[in-house]
C-alpha positions in Angstrom: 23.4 15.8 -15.2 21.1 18.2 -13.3 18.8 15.7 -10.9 15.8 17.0 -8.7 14.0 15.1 -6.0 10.7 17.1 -5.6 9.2 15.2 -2.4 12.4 13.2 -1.0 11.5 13.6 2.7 9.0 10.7 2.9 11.3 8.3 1.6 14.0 9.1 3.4 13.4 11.4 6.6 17.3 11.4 6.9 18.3 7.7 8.3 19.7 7.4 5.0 22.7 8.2 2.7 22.1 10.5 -0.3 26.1 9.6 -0.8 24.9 7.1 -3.5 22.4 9.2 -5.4 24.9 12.5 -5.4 27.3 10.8 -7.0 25.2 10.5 -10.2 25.4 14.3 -11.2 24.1 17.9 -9.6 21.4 16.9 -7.4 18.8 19.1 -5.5 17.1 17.6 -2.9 13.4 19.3 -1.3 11.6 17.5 1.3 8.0 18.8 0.0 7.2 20.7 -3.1 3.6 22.6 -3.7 1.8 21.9 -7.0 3.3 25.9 -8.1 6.6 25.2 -6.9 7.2 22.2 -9.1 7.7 23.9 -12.5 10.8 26.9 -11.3 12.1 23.9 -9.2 12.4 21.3 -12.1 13.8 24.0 -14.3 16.0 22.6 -17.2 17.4 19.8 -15.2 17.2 16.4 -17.3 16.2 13.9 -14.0 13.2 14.1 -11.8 12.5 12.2 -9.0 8.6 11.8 -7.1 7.3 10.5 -4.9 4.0 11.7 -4.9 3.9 14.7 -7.3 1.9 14.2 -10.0 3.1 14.6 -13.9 0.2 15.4 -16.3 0.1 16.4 -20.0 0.5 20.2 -19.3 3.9 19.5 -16.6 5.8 17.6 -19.6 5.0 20.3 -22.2 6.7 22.9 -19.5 9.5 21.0 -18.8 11.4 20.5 -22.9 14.7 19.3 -20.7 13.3 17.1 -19.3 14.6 13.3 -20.0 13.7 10.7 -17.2 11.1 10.6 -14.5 11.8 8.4 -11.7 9.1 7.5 -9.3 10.2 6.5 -5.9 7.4 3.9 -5.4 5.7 1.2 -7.2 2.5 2.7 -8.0 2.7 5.4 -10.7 -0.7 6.4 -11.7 0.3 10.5 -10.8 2.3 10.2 -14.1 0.9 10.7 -17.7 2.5 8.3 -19.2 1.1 8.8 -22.8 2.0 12.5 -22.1 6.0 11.1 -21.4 6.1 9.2 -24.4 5.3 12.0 -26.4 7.6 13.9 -25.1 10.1 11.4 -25.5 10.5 11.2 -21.3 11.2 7.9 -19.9 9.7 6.4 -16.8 10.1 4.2 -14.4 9.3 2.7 -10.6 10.6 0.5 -8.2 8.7 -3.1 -8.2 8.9 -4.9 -5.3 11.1 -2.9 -2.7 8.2 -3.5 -0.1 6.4 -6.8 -0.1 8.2 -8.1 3.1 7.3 -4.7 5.1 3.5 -4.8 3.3 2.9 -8.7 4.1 4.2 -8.1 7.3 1.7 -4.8 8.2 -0.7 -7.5 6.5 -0.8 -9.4 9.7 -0.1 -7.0 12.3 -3.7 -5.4 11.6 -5.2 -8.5 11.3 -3.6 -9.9 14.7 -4.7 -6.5 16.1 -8.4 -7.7 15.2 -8.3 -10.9 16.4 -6.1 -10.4 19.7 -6.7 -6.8 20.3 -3.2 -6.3 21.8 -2.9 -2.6 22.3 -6.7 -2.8 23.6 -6.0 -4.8 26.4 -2.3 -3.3 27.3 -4.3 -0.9 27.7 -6.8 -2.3 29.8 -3.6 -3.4 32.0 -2.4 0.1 32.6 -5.4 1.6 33.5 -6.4 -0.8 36.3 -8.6 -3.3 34.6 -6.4 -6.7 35.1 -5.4 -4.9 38.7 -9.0 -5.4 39.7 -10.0 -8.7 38.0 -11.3 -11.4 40.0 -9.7 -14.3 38.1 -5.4 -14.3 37.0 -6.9 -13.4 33.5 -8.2 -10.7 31.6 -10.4 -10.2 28.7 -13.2 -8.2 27.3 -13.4 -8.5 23.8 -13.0 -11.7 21.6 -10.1 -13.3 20.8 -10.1 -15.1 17.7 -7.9 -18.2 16.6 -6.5 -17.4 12.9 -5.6 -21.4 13.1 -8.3 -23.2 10.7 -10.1 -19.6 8.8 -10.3 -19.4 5.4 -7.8 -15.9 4.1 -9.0 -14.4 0.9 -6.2 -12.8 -1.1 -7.1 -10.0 -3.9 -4.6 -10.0 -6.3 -2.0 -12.1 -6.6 1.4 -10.2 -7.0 4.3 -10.4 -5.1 3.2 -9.3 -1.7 -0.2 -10.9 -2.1 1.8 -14.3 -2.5 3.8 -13.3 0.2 1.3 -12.6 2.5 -1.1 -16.0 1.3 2.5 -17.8 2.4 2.5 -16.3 6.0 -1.6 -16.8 6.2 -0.2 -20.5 5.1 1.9 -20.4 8.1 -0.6 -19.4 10.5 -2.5 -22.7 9.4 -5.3 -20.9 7.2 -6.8 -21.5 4.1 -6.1 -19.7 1.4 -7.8 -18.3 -1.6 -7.2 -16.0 -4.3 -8.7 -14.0 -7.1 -6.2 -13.0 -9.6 -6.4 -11.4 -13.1 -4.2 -13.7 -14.6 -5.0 -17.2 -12.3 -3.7 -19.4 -15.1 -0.1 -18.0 -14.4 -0.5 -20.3 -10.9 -1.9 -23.3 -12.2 1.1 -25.0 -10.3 -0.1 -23.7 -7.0 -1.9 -26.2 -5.1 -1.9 -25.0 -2.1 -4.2 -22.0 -3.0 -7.4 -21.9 -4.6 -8.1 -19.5 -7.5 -12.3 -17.8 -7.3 -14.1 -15.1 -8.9 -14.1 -12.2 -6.1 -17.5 -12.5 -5.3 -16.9 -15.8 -4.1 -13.8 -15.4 -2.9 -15.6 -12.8 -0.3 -18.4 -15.0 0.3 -16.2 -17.6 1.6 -13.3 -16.0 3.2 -12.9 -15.1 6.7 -10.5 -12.4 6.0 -10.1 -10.4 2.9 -7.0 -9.0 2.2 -6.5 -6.5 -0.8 -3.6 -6.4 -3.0 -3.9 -5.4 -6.3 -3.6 -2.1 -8.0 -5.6 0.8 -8.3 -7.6 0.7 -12.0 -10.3 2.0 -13.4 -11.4 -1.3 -12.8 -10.6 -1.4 -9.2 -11.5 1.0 -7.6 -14.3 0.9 -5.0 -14.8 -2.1 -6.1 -15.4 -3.4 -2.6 -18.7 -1.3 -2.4 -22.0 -2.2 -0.4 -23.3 -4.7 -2.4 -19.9 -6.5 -2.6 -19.7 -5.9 1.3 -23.0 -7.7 1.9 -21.8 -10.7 0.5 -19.2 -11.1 3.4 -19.7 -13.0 6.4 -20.8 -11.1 9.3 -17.6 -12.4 11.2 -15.2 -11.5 8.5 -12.7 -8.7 8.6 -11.7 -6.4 5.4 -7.9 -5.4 5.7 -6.5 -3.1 3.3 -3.0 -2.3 2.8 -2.9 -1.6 -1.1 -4.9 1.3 -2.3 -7.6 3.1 -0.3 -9.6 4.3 -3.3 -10.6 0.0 -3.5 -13.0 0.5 -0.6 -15.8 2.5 -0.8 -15.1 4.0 2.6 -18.6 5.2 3.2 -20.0 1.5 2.8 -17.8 0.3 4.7 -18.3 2.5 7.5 -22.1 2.0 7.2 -21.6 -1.9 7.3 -19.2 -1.6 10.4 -21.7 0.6 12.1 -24.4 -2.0 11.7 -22.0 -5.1 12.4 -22.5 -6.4 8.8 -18.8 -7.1 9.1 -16.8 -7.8 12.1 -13.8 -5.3 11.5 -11.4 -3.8 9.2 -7.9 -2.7 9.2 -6.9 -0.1 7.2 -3.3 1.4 6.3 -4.5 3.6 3.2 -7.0 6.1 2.9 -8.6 7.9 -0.6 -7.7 10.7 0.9 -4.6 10.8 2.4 -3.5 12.4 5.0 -7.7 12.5 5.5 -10.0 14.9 7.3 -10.7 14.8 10.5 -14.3 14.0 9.9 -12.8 10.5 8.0 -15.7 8.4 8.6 -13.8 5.5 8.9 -11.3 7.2 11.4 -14.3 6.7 13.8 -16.1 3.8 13.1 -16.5 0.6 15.3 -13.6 -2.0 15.2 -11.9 0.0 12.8 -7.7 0.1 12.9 -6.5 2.6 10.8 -2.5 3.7 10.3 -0.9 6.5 8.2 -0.2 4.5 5.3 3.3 3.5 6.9 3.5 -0.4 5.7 6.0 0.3 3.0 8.4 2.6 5.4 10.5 0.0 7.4 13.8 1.5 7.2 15.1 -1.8 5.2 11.8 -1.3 2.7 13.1 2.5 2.1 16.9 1.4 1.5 15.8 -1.3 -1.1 13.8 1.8 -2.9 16.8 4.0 -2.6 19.2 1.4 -3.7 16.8 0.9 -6.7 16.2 4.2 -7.6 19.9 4.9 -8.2 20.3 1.8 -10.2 17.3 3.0 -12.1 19.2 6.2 -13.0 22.4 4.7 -13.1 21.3 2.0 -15.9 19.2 4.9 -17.9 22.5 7.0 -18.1 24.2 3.9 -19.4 22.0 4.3 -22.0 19.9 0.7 -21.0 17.0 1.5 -18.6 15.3 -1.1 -16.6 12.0 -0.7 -14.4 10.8 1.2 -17.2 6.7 1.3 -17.2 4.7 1.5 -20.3 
């Protein structure tokens, strides 16, 4: 079984063994692949693995050999997937692999918010606490998570995860979900429309997935609603913020800050507008990429494989 892995380097920058994944057939490995390199390099092998390289109507009707698409993350909107059924092509993706590392890159932007940690190392290397007057040091706000009110959007795994460590830090916690009924059990969170959800909350965290419904659905108007101390932190999609609003309402201290580990554009321009704005953390969409959060997605995407050669495929998506 001929098996290609069109953007493998991301996933695995070579702190892991392709020992597992060899062993499933004749596999071709390339860290990147162009958009006109994807057709000669697929040629008739039957397996195809992506990260990020899309699969549209006019890529499945190129490729008659082709069998089984794997994506090697849990978000597959780059595939077709009325196009794959057609074609008779299954596909699937690999739930869950990083809620802890997500949840985790939840907090450390919010703390960097609220504490401003690399701020004031900073301010202790260059002199600052050298020169203070007192045996402290501060010259921005520190803010006490103990007590706020932490607004979850969406309610999947890592947005429960992350509601159980805002839990944890003594906050309140409320939810908007698509499906709230499905946590009727949970009393320890309450369940809001988002517009009141971001009325109330402190924090607002996004986690749900990128739809047509979704996206930039925190715009200005939803923006204004938000307290003027509250702080936006994104770590699902980048296309759910209007980035221009939010850049505008930073700017103009409508909100106290974001944290942001995904772009729309990614990697972004230079002339990002939110890569400069005031109180703003942004990171390279790295949340996902702990080195334990890549093995569960390798491990997975080999059982994936494995089970669709046994002829019973799980993680299939429909």
């Amino acid at each position: 079984m001929k098996i290609v892995y069109l953007d493998s380097y991301a996933a695995n920058p070579g702190d892991l063994s392709w020992e597992p994944l060899e062993a499933l057939g004749d596999v071709t490995l390339y860290e990147r692949s162009t958009e006109g390199e994807v057709l000669e390099r697929v040629g008739d092998a039957e397996i195809v693995l992506t990260n990020k390289v899309p699969f549209d109507a006019e890529r499945f009707a190129s490729l008659p050999n082709l069998k089984y698409v794997g994506v090697a993350a849990t978000g597959y909107n780059i595939i077709d997937l009325e196009a794959a059924r057609k074609h008779g092509v299954t596909v699937t993706n690999i739930p869950a692999y990083s809620t802890p590392a997500v949840a985790q890159m939840t907090f450390a932007l919010l703390l960097e918010l609220t504490q401003h940690t690399g701020h004031h190392h900073h301010m202790a290397r260059w002199g600052h606490w050298t020169e203070a007057p007192d045996f402290c040091f501060w010259d921005r706000p520190l803010i006490e998570l103990d007590g706020l009110t932490f607004g979850v959007v969406g309610y999947g795994q890592i947005g429960r995860r992350v509601a159980q460590i805002a839990r944890a830090f003594g906050m309140k916690v409320l939810a908007c979900s698509a499906h709230p009924d499905k946590y009727s059990d949970e009393a320890q969170v309450s369940f809001l429309s988002l517009d009141e959800l971001l009325r109330q909350s402190d924090v607002v965290s996004l986690h749900c997935p990128l739809t047509e419904q979704t996206e930039r659905m925190i715009d200005a108007e939803r923006i204004a609603l938000m307290k003027p101390s509250a702080y936006l932190i994104n770590t699902g999609r980048g296309a759910l913020v209007d980035e221009t609003a939010l850049s505008e309402a930073l700017k103009q201290k409508r909100i106290a800050g974001a944290g942001l580990d995904v772009l729309s554009q990614e990697p972004p321009p230079i002339s990002h507008p939110l890569l400069t704005a005031p109180n703003c953390y942004v990171t390279p969409h790295i949340a996902w990429a702990t080195r334990a959060s890549r093995q569960r997605l390798q491990d997975t995407l080999v059982a994936n494989i494995r089970a669709f050669l046994d002829g019973r495929p799980i993680n299939v998506v429909s």
